[in-house]
DRENKOLPA-521723 format. One record per residue (C-alpha): y, z, x. Coordinates in steps of 0.2 Angstrom, whole numbers, plus 5000, padded with zeros to 4 digits. Layout:
N
{py Y, pz Z, px X}
...
***
This chain:
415
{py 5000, pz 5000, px 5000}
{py 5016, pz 4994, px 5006}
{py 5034, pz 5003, px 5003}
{py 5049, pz 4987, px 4999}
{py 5063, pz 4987, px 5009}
{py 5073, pz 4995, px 4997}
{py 5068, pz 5010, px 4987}
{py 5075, pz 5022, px 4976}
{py 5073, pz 5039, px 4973}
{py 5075, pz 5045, px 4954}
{py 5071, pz 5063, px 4950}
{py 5069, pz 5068, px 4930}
{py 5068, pz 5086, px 4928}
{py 5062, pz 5084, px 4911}
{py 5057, pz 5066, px 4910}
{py 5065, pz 5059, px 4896}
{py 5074, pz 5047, px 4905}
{py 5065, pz 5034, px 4915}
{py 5069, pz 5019, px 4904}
{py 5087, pz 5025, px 4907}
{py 5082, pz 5027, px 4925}
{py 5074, pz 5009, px 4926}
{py 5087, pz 4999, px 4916}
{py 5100, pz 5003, px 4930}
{py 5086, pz 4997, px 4942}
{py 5081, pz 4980, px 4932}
{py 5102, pz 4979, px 4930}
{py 5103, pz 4978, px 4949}
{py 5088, pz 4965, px 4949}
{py 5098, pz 4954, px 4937}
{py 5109, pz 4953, px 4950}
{py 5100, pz 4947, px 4965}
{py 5095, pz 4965, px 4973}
{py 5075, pz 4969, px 4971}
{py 5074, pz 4990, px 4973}
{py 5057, pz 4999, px 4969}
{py 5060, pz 5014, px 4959}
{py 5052, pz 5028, px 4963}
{py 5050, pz 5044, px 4952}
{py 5051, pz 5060, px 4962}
{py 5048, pz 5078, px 4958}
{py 5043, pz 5092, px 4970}
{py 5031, pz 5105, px 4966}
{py 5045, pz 5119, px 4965}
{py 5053, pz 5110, px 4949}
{py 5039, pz 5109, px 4941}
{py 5035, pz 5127, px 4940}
{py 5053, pz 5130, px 4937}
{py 5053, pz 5120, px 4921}
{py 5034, pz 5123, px 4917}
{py 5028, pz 5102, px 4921}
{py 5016, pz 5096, px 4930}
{py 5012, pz 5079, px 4941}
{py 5002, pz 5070, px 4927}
{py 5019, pz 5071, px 4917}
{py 5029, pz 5064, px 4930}
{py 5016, pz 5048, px 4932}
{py 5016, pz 5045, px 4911}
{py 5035, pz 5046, px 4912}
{py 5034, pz 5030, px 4924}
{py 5021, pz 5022, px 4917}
{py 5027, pz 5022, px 4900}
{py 5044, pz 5016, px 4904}
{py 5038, pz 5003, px 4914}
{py 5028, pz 4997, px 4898}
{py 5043, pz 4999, px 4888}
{py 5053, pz 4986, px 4898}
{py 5041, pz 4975, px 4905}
{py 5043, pz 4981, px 4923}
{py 5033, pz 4969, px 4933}
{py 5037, pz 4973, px 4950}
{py 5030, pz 4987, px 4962}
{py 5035, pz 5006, px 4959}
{py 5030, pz 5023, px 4965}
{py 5029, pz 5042, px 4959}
{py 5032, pz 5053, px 4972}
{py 5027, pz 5068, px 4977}
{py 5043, pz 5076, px 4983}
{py 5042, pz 5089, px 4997}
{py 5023, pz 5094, px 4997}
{py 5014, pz 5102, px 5010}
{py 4993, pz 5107, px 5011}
{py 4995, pz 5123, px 4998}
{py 5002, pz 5113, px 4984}
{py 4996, pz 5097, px 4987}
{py 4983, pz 5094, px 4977}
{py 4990, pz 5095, px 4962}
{py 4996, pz 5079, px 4965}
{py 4984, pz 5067, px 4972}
{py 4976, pz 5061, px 4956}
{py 4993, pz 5055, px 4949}
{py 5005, pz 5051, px 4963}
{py 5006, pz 5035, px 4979}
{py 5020, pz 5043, px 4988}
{py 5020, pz 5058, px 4996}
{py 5033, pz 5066, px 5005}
{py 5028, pz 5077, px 5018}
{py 5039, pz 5093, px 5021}
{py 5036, pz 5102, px 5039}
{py 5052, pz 5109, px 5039}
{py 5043, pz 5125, px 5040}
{py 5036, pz 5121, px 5056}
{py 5051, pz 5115, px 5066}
{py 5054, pz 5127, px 5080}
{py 5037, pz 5137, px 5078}
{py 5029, pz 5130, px 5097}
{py 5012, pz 5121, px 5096}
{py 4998, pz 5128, px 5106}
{py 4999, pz 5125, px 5125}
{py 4986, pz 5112, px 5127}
{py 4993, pz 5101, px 5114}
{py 5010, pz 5102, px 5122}
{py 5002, pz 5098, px 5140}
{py 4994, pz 5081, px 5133}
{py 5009, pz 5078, px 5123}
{py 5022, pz 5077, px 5141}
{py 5006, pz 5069, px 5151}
{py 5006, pz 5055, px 5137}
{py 5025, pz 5053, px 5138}
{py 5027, pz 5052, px 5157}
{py 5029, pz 5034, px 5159}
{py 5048, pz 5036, px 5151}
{py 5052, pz 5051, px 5162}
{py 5069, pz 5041, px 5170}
{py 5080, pz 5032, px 5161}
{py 5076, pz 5028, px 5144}
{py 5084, pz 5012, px 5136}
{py 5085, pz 5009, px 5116}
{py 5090, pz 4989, px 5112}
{py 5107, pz 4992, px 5104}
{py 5113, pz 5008, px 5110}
{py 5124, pz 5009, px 5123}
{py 5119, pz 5026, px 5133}
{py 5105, pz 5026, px 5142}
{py 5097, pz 5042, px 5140}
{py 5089, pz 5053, px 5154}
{py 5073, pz 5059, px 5152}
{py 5065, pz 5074, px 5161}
{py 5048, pz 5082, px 5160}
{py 5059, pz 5100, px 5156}
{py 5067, pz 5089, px 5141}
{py 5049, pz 5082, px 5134}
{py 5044, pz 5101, px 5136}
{py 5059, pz 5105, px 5125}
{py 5056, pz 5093, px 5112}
{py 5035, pz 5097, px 5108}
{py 5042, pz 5116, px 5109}
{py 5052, pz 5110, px 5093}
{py 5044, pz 5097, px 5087}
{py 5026, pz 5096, px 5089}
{py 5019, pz 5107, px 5081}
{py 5026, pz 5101, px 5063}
{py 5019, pz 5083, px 5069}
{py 5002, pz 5090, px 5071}
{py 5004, pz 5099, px 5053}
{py 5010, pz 5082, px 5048}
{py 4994, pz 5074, px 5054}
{py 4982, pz 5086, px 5047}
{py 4991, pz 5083, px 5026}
{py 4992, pz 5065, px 5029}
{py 4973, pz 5065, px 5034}
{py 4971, pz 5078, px 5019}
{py 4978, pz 5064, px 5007}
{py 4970, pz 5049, px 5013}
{py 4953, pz 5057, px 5013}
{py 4956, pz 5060, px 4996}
{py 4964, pz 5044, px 4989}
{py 4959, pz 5033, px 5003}
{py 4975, pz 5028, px 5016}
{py 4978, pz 5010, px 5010}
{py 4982, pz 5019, px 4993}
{py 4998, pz 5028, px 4996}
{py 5013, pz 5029, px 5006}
{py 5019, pz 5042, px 5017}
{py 5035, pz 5049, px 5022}
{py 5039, pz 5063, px 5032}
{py 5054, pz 5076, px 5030}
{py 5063, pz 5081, px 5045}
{py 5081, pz 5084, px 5034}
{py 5079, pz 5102, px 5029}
{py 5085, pz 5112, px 5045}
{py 5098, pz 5118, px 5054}
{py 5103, pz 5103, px 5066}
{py 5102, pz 5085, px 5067}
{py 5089, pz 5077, px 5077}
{py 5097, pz 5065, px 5093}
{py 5092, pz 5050, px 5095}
{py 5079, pz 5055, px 5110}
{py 5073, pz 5068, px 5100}
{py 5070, pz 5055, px 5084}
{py 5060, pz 5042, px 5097}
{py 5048, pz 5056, px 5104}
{py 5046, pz 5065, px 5086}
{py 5039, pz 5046, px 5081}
{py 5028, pz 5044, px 5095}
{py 5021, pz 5061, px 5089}
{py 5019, pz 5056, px 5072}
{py 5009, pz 5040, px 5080}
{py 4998, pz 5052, px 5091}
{py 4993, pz 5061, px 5072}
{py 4989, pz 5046, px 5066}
{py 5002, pz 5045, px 5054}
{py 5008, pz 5031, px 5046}
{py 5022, pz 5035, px 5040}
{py 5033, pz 5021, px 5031}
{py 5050, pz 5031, px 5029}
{py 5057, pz 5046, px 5038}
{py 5068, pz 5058, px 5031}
{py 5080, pz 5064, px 5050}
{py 5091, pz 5077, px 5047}
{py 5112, pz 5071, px 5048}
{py 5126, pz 5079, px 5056}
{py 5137, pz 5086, px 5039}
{py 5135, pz 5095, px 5025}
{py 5122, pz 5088, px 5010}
{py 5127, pz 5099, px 4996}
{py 5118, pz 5097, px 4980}
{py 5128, pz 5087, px 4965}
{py 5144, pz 5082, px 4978}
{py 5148, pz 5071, px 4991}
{py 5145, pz 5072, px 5010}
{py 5156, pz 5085, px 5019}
{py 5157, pz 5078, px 5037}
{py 5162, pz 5066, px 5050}
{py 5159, pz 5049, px 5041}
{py 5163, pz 5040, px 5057}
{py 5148, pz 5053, px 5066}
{py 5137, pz 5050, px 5051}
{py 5137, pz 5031, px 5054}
{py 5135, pz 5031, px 5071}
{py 5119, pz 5044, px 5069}
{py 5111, pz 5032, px 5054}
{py 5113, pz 5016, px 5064}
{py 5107, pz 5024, px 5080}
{py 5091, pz 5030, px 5071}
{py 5089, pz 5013, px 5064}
{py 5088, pz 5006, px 5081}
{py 5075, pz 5020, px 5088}
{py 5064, pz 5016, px 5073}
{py 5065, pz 5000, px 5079}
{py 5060, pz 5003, px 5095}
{py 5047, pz 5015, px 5090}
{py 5038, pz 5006, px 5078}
{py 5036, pz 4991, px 5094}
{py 5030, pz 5005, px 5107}
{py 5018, pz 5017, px 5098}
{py 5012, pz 5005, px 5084}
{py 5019, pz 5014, px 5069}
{py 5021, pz 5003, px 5052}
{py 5032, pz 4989, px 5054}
{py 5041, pz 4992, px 5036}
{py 5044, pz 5011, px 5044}
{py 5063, pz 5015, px 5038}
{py 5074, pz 5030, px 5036}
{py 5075, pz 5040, px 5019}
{py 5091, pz 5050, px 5015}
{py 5088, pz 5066, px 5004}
{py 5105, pz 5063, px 4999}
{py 5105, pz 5079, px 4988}
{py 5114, pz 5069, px 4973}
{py 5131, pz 5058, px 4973}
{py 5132, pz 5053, px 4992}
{py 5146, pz 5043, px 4988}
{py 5155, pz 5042, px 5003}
{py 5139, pz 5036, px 5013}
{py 5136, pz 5022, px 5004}
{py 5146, pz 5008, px 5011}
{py 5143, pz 5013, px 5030}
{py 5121, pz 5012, px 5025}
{py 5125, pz 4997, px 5015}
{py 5135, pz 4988, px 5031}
{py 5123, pz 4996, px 5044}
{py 5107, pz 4990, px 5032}
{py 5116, pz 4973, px 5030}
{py 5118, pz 4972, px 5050}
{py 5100, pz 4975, px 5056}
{py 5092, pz 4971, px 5043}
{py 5083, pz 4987, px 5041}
{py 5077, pz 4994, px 5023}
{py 5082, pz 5011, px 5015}
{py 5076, pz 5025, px 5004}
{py 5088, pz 5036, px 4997}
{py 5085, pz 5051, px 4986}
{py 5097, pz 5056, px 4971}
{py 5086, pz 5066, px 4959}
{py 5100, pz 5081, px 4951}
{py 5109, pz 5066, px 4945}
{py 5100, pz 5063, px 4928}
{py 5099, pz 5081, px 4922}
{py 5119, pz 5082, px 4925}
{py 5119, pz 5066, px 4916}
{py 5110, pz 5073, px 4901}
{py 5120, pz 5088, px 4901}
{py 5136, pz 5077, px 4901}
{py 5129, pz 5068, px 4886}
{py 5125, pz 5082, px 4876}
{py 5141, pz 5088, px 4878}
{py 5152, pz 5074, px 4870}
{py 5137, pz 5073, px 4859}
{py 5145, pz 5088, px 4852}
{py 5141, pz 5103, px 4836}
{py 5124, pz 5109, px 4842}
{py 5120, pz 5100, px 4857}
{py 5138, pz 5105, px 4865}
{py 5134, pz 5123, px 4859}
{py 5118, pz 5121, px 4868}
{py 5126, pz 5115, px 4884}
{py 5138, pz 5129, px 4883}
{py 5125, pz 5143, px 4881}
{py 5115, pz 5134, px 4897}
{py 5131, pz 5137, px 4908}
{py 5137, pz 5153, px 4901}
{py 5115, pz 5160, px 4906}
{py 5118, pz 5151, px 4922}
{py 5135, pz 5162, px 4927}
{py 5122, pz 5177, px 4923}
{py 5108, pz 5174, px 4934}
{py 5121, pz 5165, px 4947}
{py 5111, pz 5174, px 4962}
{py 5093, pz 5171, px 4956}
{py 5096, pz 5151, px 4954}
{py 5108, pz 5149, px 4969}
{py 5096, pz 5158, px 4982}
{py 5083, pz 5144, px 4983}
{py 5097, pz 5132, px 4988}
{py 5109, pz 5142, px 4996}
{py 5107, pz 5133, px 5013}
{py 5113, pz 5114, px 5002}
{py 5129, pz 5122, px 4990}
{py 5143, pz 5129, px 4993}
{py 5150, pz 5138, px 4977}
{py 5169, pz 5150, px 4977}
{py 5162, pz 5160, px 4962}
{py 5181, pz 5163, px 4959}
{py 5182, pz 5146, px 4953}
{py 5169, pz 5146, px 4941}
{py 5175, pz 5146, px 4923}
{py 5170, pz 5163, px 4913}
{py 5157, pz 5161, px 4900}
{py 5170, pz 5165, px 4887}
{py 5183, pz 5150, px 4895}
{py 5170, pz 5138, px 4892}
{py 5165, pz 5143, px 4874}
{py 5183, pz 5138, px 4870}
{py 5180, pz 5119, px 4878}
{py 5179, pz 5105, px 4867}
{py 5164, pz 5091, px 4871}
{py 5175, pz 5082, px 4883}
{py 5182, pz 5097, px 4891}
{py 5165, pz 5101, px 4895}
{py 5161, pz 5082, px 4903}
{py 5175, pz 5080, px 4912}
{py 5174, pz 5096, px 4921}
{py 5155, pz 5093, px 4926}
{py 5155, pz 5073, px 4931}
{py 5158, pz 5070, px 4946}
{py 5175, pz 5060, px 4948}
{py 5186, pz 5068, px 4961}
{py 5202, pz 5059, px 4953}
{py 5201, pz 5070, px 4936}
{py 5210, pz 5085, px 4934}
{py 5198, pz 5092, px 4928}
{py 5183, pz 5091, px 4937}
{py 5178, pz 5107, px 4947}
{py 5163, pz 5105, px 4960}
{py 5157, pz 5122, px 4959}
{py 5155, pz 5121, px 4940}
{py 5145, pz 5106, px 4943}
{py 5134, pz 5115, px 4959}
{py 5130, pz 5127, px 4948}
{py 5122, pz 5118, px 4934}
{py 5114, pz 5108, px 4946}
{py 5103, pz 5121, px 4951}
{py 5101, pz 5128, px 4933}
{py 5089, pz 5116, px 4926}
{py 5079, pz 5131, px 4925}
{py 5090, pz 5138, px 4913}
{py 5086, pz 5122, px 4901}
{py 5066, pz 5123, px 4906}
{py 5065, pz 5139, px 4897}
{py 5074, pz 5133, px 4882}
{py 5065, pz 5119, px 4881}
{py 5061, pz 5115, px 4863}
{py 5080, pz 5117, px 4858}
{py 5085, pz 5105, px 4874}
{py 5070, pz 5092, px 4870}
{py 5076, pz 5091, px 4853}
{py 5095, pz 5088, px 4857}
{py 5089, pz 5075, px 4870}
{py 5080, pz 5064, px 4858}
{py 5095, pz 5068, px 4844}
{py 5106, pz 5061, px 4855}
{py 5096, pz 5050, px 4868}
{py 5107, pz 5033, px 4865}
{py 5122, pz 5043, px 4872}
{py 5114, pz 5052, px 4887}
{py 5103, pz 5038, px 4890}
{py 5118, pz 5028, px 4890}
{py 5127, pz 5040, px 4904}
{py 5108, pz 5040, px 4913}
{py 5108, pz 5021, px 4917}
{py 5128, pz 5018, px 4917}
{py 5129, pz 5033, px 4932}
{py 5114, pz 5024, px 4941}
{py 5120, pz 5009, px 4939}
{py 5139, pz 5010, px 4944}
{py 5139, pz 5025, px 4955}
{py 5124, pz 5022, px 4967}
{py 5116, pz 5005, px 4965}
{py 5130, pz 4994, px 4964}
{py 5139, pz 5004, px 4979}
{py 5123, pz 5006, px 4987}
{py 5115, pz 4990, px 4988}
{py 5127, pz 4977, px 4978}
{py 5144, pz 4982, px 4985}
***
């Protein structure tokens, strides 16, 4: 199984939405720009609003029935590792690997040894097509990297086996996720992490590097955007290389976990993708629930009243749904509305404050943080949000694919 050069993530929380999703997707097909969706959920959203991996896959194939889809797509198994895997293997073809917990934890001695004795040959100067800087490579320096690194690529190995025993390896696609910790990886750093990946027989068709800046969840990228390009191409051209000198796939290209609404980023990836002619994955998966949310808001009388209540719980539990995520937001809790503020909004108040356009008065990013990680909030109520969702679908479906559409797609890969 082969990953497309362009692939999109689309997360559902409560997957009501993925003809919504796919309309923005065929949209972009209409005009001349093939992208295979993918539908992505990780094990921690499921528990939090009571789902499981089956749901995820009949969400997908139904709206592919519903539309005639005809071309390739994927479900994903966001963020998996060997203790929840196997709820996924009977429904899911992509499976993101997360050994984020293993970055920095040291790999046994032996494996470190035969790790620096197979990369001795580029101990010197080390040359990537494309980059300027040659970089200088010393046997203290490959020590340093399988000290970091290593031991999450051997983990890697051993899930990715797990998963192609099970399913067979020519009957999904992997990626692994470097994104969630502290630093960026450098360009050396990326080269030998891929060379380990290849020693683990891994092949992975995307990798998910961790940039310079700040991914929070729902806004835009906080960081250098000049810093941010010059990381994203320079990885592009180390992929490159890599792929040619340790044999990884050929399709292999880089995943941004964008976190939701990158929007900044997109014209630098699409001028970098345009300029090697390298592919893409990008994640986006809070963008939907904040779409439904926004719809039932100007949906108004109950479903308002609903969306309301969801907010006014979230502001109560603020530091049980904010810890999970509190290394990607960044909330001023003194700029959150009280619960008795909101009550007083009207239906557009409500939407204009949580969609995410910098240029309105009224939007307020840490109002729109917050709900993003409160889906919970709307799990636990779910009969009474179910219901408003297909009361009102033709209006939050219609926010679901307009968003997609004009906000990521078209900047993304049409622009």
């Amino acid at each position: 199984m082969k990953l497309e050069r362009f692939s999109f993530g689309m997360g559902d929380r409560f997957a009501h939405q993925g003809e919504a999703q796919l309309k923005a997707v065929l949209k972009a097909k209409e005009q001349g720009v093939n992208i295979t969706p993918v539908w992505n959920k990780s094990n921690r959203e499921h528990q939090a609003v009571n789902t499981n991996p089956e749901s995820l896959r009949a969400e997908a194939d139904s709206a592919v029935k519903a539309l005639g889809w005809t071309e390739p797509y994927r479900v994903d198994a966001d963020h998996i590792t060997l203790t929840t895997v196997d709820g996924f293997i009977e429904n899911s073809d992509f499976f993101t690997l997360d050994v984020a917990d293993y970055i920095g934890k040291t790999a046994p001695e032996s494996e470190i040894n035969a790790f620096i004795e197979r990369r001795k040959k580029y101990i010197g100067s080390l040359f990537i097509p494309g980059i300027d800087e040659q970089f200088e490579i010393t046997e203290v320096m490959l020590r340093d990297i399988a000290d970091k690194f290593l031991l999450a690529a051997i983990e890697a190995g051993k899930l990715y086996k797990y998963i192609a025993a099970a399913k067979g390896e020519d009957n999904f696609i992997a990626e692994v996720s470097m994104d969630e910790v502290s630093d960026p990886q450098t360009p050396v750093e990326l080269f030998f992490i891929l060379s380990a990946l290849a020693d683990n027989e891994i092949k992975a068709q995307t990798i998910a590097p961790k940039f310079t800046g700040r991914f929070n969840k729902g806004v835009d990228y906080v960081g250098d955007l000049q810093q941010f390009a010059k990381e994203f191409e320079e990885d592009i051209l180390v992929i490159k290389q890599a792929v040619k000198e340790f044999g990884l796939p050929e399709n292999l290209k880089l995943s941004v976990h964008s976190g939701s609404d990158k929007f900044s980023l997109y014209r630098p990836i699409n001028e970098l993708i345009k300029k090697h002619d390298a592919g893409v994955h990008l994640k986006t998966a809070g963008t939907t629930w904040l779409e439904e949310m926004i719809g039932l808001a100007e949906a108004g009388n109950e479903a308002l009243e609903l969306a309301k209540e969801i907010y006014a719980n979230a502001l109560g539990r603020f530091d049980e749904l904010c810890g999970p995520y509190a290394t990607v937001i960044d909330i001023n809790e003194s700029k959150l509305p009280s619960a008795e503020e909101v009550h007083g909004w009207s239906g557009e108040k409500f939407a204009n404050t949580l969609r995410h356009n910098e240029q309105h008065p009224d939007f307020n990013p840490n109002f729109r943080q917050l709900l993003h990680v409160a889906y919970k909030v709307a799990g636990e109520n779910a009969e009474r949000y179910y219901a408003a969702l297909e009361k009102y679908t033709d209006i939050v479906a219609a926010h679901v694919t307009q968003n997609l559409y004009e906000k990521h797609l078209l900047s993304l890969f049409l622009s």
